[in-house]
C-alpha positions as CSV (number, residue, x, y, z in Angstrom):
1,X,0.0,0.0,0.0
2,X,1.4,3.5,-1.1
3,X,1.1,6.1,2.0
4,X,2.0,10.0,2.0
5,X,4.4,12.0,4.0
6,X,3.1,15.6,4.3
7,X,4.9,18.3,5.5
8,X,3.6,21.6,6.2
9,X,5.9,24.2,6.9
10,X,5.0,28.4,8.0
11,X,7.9,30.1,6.3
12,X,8.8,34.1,6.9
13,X,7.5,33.5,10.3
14,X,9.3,36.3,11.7
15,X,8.3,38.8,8.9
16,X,4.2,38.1,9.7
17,X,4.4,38.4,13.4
18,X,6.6,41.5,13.8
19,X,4.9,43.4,11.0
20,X,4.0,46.3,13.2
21,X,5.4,48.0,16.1
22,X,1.7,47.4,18.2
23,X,2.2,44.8,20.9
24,X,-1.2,43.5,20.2
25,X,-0.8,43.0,16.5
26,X,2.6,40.9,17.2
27,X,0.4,39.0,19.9
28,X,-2.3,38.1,17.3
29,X,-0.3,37.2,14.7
30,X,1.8,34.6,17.5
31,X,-1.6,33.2,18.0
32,X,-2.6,32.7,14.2
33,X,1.3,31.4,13.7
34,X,0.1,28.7,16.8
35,X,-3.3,27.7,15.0
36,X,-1.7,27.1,11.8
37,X,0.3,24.5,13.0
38,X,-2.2,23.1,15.3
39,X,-6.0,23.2,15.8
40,X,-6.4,24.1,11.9
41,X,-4.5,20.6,11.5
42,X,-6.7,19.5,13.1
43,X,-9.9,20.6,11.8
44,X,-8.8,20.0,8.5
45,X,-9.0,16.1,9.0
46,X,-12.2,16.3,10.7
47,X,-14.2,13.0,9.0
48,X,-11.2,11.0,8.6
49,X,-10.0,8.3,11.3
50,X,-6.7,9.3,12.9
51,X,-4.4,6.0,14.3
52,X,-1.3,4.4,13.3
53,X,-1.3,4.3,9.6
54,X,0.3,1.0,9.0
55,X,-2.2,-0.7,10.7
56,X,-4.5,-0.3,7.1
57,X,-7.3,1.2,10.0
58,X,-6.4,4.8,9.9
59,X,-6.7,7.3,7.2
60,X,-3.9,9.8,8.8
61,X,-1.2,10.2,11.6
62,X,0.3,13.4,13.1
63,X,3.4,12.2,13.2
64,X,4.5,15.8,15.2
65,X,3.6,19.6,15.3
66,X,4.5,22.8,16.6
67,X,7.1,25.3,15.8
68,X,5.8,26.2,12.8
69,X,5.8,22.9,10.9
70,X,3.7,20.1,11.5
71,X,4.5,16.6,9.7
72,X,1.4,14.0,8.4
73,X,0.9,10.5,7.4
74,X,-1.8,9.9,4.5
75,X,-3.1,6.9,3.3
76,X,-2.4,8.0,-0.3
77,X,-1.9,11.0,-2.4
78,X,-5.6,11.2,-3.0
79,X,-6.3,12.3,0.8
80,X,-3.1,14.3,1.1
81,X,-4.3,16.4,-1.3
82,X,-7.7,17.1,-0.1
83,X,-6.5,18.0,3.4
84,X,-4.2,20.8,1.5
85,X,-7.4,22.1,-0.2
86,X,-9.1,22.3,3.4
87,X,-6.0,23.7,4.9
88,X,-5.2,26.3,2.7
89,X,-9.0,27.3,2.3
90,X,-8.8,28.2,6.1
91,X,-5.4,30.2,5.9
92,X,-7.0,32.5,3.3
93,X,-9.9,33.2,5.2
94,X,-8.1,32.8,8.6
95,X,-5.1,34.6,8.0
96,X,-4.4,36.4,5.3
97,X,-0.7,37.4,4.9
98,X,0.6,34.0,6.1
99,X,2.9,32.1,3.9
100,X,2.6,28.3,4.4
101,X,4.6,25.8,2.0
102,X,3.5,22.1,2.1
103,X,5.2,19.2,0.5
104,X,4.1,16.0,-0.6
105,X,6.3,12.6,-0.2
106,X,4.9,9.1,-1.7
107,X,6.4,6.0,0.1
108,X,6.0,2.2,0.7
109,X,5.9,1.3,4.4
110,X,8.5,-1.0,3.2
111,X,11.1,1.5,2.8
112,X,13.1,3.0,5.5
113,X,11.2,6.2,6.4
114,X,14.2,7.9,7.4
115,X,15.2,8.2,4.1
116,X,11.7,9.6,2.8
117,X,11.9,12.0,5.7
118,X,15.3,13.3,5.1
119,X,14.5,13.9,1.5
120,X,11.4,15.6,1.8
121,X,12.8,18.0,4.0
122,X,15.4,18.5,1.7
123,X,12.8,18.9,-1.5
124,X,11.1,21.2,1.1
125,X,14.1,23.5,1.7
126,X,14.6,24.1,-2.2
127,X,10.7,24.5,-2.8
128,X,11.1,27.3,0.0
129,X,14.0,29.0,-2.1
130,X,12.1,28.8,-5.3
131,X,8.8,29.9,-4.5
132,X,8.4,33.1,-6.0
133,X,7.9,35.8,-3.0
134,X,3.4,37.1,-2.8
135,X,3.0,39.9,-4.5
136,X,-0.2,41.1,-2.8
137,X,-3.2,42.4,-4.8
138,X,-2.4,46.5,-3.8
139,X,-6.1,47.4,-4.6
140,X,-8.2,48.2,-7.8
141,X,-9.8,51.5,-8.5
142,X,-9.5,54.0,-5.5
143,X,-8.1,52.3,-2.3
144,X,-6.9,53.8,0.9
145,X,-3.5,52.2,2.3
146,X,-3.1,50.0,5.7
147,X,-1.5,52.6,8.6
148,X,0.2,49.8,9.6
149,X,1.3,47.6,7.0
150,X,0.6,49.5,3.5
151,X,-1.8,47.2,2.1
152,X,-5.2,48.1,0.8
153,X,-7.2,48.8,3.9
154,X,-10.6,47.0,4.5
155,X,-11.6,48.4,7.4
156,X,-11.0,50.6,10.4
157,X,-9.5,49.6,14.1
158,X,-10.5,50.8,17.7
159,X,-8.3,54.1,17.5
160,X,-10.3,54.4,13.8
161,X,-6.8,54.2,11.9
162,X,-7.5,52.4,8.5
163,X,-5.8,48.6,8.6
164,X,-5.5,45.7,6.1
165,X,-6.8,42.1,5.8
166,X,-3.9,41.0,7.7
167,X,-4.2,43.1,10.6
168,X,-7.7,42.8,10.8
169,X,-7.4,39.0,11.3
170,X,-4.3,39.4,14.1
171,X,-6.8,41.7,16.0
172,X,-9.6,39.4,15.8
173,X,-8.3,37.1,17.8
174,X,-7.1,39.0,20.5
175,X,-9.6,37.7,23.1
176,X,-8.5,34.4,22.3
177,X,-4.8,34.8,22.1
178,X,-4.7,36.8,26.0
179,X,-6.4,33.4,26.9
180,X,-4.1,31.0,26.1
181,X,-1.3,32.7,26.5
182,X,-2.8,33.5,30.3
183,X,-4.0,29.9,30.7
184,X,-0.5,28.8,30.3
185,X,1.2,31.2,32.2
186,X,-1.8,31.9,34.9
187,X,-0.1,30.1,37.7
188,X,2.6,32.1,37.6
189,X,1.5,35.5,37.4
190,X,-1.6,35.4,40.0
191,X,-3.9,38.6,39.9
192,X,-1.2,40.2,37.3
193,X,-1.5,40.2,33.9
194,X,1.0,40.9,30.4
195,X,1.2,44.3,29.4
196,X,0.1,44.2,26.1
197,X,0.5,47.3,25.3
198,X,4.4,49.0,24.7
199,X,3.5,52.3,26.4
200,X,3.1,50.5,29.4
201,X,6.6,49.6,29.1
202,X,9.1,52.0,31.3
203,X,8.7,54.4,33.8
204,X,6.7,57.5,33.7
205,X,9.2,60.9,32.8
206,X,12.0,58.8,32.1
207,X,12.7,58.0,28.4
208,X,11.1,54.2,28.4
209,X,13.1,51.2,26.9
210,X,11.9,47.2,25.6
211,X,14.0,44.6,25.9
212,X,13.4,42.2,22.4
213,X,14.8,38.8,23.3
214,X,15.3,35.9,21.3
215,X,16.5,32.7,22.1
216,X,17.8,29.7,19.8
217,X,18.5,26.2,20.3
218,X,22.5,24.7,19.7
219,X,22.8,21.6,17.6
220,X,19.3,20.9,17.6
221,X,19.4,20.0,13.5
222,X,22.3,17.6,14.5
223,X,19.9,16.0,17.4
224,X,17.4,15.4,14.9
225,X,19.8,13.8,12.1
226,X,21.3,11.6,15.0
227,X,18.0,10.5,15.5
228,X,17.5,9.5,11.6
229,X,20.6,7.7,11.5
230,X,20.4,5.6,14.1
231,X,20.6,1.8,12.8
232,X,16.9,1.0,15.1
233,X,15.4,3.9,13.4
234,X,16.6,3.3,9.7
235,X,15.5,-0.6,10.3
236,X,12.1,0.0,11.9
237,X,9.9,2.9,10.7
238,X,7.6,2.7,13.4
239,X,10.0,3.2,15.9
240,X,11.6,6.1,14.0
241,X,8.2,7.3,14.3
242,X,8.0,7.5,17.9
243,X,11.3,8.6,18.5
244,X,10.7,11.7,15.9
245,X,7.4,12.4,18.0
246,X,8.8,12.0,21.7
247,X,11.7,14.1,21.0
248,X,9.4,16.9,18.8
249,X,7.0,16.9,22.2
250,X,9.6,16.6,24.8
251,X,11.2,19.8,23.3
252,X,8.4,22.0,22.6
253,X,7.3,21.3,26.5
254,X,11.0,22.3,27.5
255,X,11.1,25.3,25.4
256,X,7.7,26.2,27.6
257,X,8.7,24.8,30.8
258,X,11.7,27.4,31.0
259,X,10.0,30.3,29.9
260,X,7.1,29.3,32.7
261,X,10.3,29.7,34.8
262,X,12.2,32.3,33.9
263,X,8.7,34.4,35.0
264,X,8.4,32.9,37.7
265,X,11.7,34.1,39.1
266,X,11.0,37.3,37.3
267,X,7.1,37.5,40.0
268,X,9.2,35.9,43.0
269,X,12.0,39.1,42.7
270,X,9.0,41.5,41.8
271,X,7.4,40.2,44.9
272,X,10.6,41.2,47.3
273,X,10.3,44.6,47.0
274,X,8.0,47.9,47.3
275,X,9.9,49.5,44.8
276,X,10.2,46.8,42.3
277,X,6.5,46.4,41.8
278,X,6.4,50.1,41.8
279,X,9.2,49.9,38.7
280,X,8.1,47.1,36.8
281,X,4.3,46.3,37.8
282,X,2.5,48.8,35.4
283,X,-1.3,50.4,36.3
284,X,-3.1,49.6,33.2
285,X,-6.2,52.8,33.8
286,X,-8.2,51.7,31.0
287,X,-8.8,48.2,32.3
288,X,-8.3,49.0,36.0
289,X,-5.6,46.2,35.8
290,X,-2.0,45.1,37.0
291,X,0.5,44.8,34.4
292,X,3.6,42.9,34.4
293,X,6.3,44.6,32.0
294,X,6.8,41.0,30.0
295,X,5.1,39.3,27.2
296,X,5.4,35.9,25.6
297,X,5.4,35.9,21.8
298,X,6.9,32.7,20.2
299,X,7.4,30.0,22.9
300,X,7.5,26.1,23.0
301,X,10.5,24.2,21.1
302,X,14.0,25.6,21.0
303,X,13.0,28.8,19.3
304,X,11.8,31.4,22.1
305,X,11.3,35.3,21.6
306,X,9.8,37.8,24.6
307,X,9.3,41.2,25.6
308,X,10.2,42.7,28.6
309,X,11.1,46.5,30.5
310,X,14.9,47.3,29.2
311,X,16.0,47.2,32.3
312,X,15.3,43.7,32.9
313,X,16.3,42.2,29.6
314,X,19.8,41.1,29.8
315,X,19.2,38.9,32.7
316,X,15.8,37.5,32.0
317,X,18.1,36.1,28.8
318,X,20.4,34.9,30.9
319,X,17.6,33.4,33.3
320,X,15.8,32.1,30.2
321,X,19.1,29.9,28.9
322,X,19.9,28.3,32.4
323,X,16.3,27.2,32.7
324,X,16.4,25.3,29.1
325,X,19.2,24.3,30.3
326,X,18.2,22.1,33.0
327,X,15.9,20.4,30.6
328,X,17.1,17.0,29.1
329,X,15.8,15.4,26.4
330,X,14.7,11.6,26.9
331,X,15.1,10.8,23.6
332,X,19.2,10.9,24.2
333,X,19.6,12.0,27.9
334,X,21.7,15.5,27.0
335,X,21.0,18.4,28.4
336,X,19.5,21.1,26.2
337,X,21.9,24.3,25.0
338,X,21.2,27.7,23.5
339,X,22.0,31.1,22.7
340,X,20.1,34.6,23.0
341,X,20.3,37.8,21.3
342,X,19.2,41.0,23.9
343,X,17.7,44.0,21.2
344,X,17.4,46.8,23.9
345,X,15.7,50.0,22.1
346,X,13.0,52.7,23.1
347,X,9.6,51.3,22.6
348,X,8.6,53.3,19.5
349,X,11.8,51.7,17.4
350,X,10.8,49.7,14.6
351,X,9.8,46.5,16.0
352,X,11.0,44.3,13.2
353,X,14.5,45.7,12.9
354,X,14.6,45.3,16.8
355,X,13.8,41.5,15.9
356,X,16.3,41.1,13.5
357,X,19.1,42.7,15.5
358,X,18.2,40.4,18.7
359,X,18.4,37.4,15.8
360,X,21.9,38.6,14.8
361,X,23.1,39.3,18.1
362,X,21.6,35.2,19.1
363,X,23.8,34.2,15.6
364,X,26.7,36.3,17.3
365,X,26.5,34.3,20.7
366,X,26.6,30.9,18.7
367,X,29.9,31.8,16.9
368,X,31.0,32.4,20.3
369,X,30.5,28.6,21.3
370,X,31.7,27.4,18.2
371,X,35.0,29.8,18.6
372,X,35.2,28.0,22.7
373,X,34.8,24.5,22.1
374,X,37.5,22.5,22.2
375,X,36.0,18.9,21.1
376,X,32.9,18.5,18.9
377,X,30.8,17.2,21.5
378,X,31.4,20.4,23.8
379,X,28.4,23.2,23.7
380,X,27.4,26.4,26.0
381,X,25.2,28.5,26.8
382,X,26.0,31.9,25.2
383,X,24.6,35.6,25.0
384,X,25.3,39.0,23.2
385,X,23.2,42.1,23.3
386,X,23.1,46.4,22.4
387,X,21.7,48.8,23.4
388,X,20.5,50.7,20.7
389,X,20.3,54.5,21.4
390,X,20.1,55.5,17.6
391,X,18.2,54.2,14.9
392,X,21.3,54.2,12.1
393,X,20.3,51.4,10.1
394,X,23.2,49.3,10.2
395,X,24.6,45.5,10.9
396,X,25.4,44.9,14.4
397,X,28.7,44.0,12.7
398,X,29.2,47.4,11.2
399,X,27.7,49.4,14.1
400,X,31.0,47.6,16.3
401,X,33.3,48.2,14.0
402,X,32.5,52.4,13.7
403,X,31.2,53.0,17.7
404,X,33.2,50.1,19.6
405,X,36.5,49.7,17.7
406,X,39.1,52.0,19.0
407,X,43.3,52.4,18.2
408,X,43.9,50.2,21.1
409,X,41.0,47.7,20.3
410,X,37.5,46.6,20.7
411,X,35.7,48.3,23.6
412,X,33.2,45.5,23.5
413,X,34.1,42.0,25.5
414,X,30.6,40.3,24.5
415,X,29.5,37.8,24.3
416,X,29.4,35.8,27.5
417,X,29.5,32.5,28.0
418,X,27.4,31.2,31.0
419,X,28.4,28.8,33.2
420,X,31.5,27.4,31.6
421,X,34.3,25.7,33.3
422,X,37.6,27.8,33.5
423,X,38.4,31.4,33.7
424,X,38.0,33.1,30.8
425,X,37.1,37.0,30.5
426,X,33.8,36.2,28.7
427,X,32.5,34.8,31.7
428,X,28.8,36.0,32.5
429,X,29.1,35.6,36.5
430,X,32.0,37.7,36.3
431,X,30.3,40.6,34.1
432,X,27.5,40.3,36.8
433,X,30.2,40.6,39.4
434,X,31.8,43.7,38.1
435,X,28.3,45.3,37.0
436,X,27.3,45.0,41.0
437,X,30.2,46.3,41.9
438,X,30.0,49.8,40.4
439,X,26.3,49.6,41.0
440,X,26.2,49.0,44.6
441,X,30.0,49.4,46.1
442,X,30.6,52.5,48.4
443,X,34.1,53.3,47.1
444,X,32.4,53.8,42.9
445,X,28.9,54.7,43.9
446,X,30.1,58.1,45.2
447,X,32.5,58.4,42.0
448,X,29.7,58.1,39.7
449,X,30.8,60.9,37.2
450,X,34.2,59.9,37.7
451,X,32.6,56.4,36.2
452,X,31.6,58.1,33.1
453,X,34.8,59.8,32.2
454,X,36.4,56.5,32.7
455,X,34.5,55.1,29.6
456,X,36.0,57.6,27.6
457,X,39.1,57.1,29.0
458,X,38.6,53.2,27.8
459,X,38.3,54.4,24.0
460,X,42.1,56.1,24.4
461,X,44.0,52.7,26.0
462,X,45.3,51.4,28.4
463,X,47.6,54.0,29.1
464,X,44.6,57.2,29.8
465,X,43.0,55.1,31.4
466,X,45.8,54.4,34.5
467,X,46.6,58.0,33.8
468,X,43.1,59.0,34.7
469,X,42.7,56.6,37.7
470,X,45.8,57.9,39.2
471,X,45.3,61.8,38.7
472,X,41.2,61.0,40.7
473,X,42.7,58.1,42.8
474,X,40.4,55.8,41.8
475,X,40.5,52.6,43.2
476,X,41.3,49.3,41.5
477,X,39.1,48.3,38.7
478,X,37.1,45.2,39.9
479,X,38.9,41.8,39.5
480,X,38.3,39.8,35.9
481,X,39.3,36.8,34.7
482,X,42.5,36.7,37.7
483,X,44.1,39.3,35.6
484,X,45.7,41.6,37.6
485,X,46.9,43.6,35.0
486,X,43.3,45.1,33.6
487,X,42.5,46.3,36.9
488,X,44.8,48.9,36.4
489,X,44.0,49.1,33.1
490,X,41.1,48.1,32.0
491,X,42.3,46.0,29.3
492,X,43.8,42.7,28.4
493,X,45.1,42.6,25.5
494,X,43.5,43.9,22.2
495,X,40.0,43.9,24.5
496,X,38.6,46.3,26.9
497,X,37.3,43.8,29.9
498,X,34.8,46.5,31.9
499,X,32.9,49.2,28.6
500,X,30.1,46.4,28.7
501,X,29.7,46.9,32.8
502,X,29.6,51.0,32.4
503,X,27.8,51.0,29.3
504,X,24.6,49.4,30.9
505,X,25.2,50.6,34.6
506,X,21.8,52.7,34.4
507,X,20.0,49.9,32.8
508,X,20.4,46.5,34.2
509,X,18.8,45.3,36.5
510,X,20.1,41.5,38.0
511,X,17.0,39.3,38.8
512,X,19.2,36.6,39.3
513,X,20.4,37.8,42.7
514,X,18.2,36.2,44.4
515,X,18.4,33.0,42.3
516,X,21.9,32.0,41.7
């Protein structure tokens, strides 16, 4: 009997859901992202009986989904096909604007299914970079444009601003996207609920800053080809099957389990203090409501993005990758690893180029493991961020290269490597370390203007900078790495060790105090 492998993939995921710079638009579009890989499945095979399709009883089986591909087992071509008509009917109507590719693979059940799975995700991958971008219908006659998004408008939304197809069906939703997101997250939260709403973000007279985080799985590829090539696997497809599924679950629970964490110690350091729910525990007027200055947007799996206040940003990343961390994987007993990317901007920049410089500064943090392992088998837990305070439209890589390279070297030490054995000068407990200490130690906190002329003392060497230390007696930079010689200067070698510490002095707040 002839069976079909189907895959469905969302592609340009990132370009639907951070469209706009309106927190609520991003929160809909998460949601329609979720249903296309899930419940629309689902209702697309309504009439059809679901069990294991070798057993000649079932018509389909979801082999996995989530993460913005799903993967099915037909009974034939024939019923493949119609599901895809049913499927795609929905995403028109459903959500417009979101680009869904689906490839079809015929197989024998007595062929390995390894190898049919491997290959349709590689037929996948070139349909992907051969399908020819949408050009949208931009309106016949008269039209008026989206505010939003530039499309033809349809209609109007709650502030009476003209808005597209596509943002009409994100705001649709948005009843049922606070639910779920709030149903997975109420335990954690109590009587407080997201701020949905970037205004919210910040603190009243003080310029207000977002933190856009985005987090990214190491090796996981690699975990999923070891899984095809195991000799079980290749020999027995319905065992392939299982082990596909169990590690597809196990990792989309993980990716949710540490982000259910990482709020939790965000509430439980709220919680401590009078001034921190003051700071970072917004009164929503409009809906006589409590606010908490963090939102989910793409969680579950490996792949993880969230909103929070600037201030907190950094270490929520840094809370984020240790709680993945402590997640293992059944499937092959290993602990999970990952990278973020820390986008800190004010909350009217450009929400998608805030996206795509968190995603750079993630890519930044993995090059960063790859440039510290020693043996293949090695992996950490890495993170780089900026703090944007202009909106030049540049690569992180070029924005470096004019504002952080100097004579001496790079001003910049990021990024840091968490919880790695060895001293190394990228450590993350030391940056905390040093950070604390000018925050909090008697002998800087009453030097804090001498603070500031030491960064710019950083940008002329090593030299200035004892110079300048000398002339104010200021005491001995705080230790890094055991090298004695930077506390004098503040450098070791071509890298100045302590510009990341002053540079975000004002702005980072350590939730992991009280969690380490």
């Amino acid at each position: 009997m002839s069976y079909t492998l189907t895959i469905v993939d969302v592609s340009k995921i990132q370009q639907y859901l951070f469209a706009s710079n309106r927190l609520v638009h991003n929160l809909g579009a998460s949601y329609l992202v979720n249903q296309a890989t899930s419940q629309w499945i689902i209702d697309a095979l309504d009439g059809w009986q679901s069990g294991q399709i070798d057993t000649g009883l079932a018509n389909y089986e979801i082999w996995y989904s989530g993460g913005g591909n799903a993967v099915i087992l037909f009974d034939g071509r024939a019923r493949a096909m119609e599901f895809t008509k049913r499927y795609t009917k929905r995403l028109l109507t459903s959500a417009p604007g979101l680009r869904v590719v689906v490839h079809h693979e015929d197989f024998e059940w007595e062929q390995s299914l390894t190898e049919i799975y491997t290959k349709a995700l590689q037929e996948l991958a070139q349909k992907k970079a051969e399908t020819i971008s949408a050009m949208p219908l931009l309106g016949l006659s008269v039209t008026a444009a989206c505010q939003y998004t530039g499309l033809p408008a349809v209609g109007k939304d709650d502030e009476g601003k003209l808005i597209s197809s596509e943002i009409d069906a994100k705001l649709r939703v948005q009843d049922e996207a606070r639910k779920k997101l709030e149903a997975m997250f109420e335990a954690f939260i109590d009587e407080v609920d997201f701020a949905y709403d970037f205004n919210l973000f910040g603190e009243r007279g003080k310029a207000s800053y977002i933190a856009v985080i985005h987090a990214d799985g190491n090796g996981i590829g690699k975990r999923k080809e070891a899984i095809c090539r195991s000799s079980e696997n290749q020999k027995d497809n319905r065992k392939f099957i299982e082990s596909m599924r169990s590690f597809s679950n196990q990792l989309e629970e993980a990716g949710k389990k540490a982000l259910q964490e990482t709020l939790a110690a965000l509430m439980k350091w709220i919680a401590t203090s009078d001034e921190r729910q003051k700071r970072f525990i917004a009164w929503d007027q409009q809906h006589a409501k409590k606010r908490v200055k963090f939102v989910p947007l793409v969680f579950g799996g490996d792949d993880v993005t969230f909103v929070c206040d600037g201030r907190l940003g950094i270490s929520l990343a840094a809370l984020y990758l240790q709680a993945f961390n402590k997640q293992a994987l059944r499937v092959d007993g290993k602990p999970l690893y990952a990278c973020a990317g820390v986008a800190i901007v004010k909350n009217r920049y450009p929400f998608a180029r805030a996206y795509d410089m968190a995603e750079a500064l993630c890519q930044n943090a993995k090059c960063a493991v790859k440039e510290w392992k020693v043996n293949p088998e090695d992996d950490a837990l890495a993170l780089d961020w900026h703090f944007a305070v202009s909106g030049a439209v540049l690569t992180i890589n070029e924005i470096r290269k004019r504002e952080y390279t100097v004579e001496s070297g790079r001003l910049y030490n990021r990024p840091y490597l968490i919880k790695t054995p060895g001293k190394n000068i990228n450590d993350w407990e030391t940056f905390r370390k040093v950070v604390k200490t000018f925050q909090f130690r008697e002998d800087w906190t009453i030097r804090r203007n001498k603070l500031k002329g030491l960064r710019e003392q950083f940008r002329l060497g090593a030299d200035a900078t004892e110079n300048y230390r000398n002339l104010f007696d200021l005491p001995e930079l705080p230790e890094f790495a055991g090298d004695a010689g930077c506390r004098r200067s503040g450098w070791v070698g071509k890298t100045c060790v302590y510009f990341d510490a002053l540079e975000v002095l004002d702005i980072f707040e350590d939730v992991e105090e009280e969690h380490s």
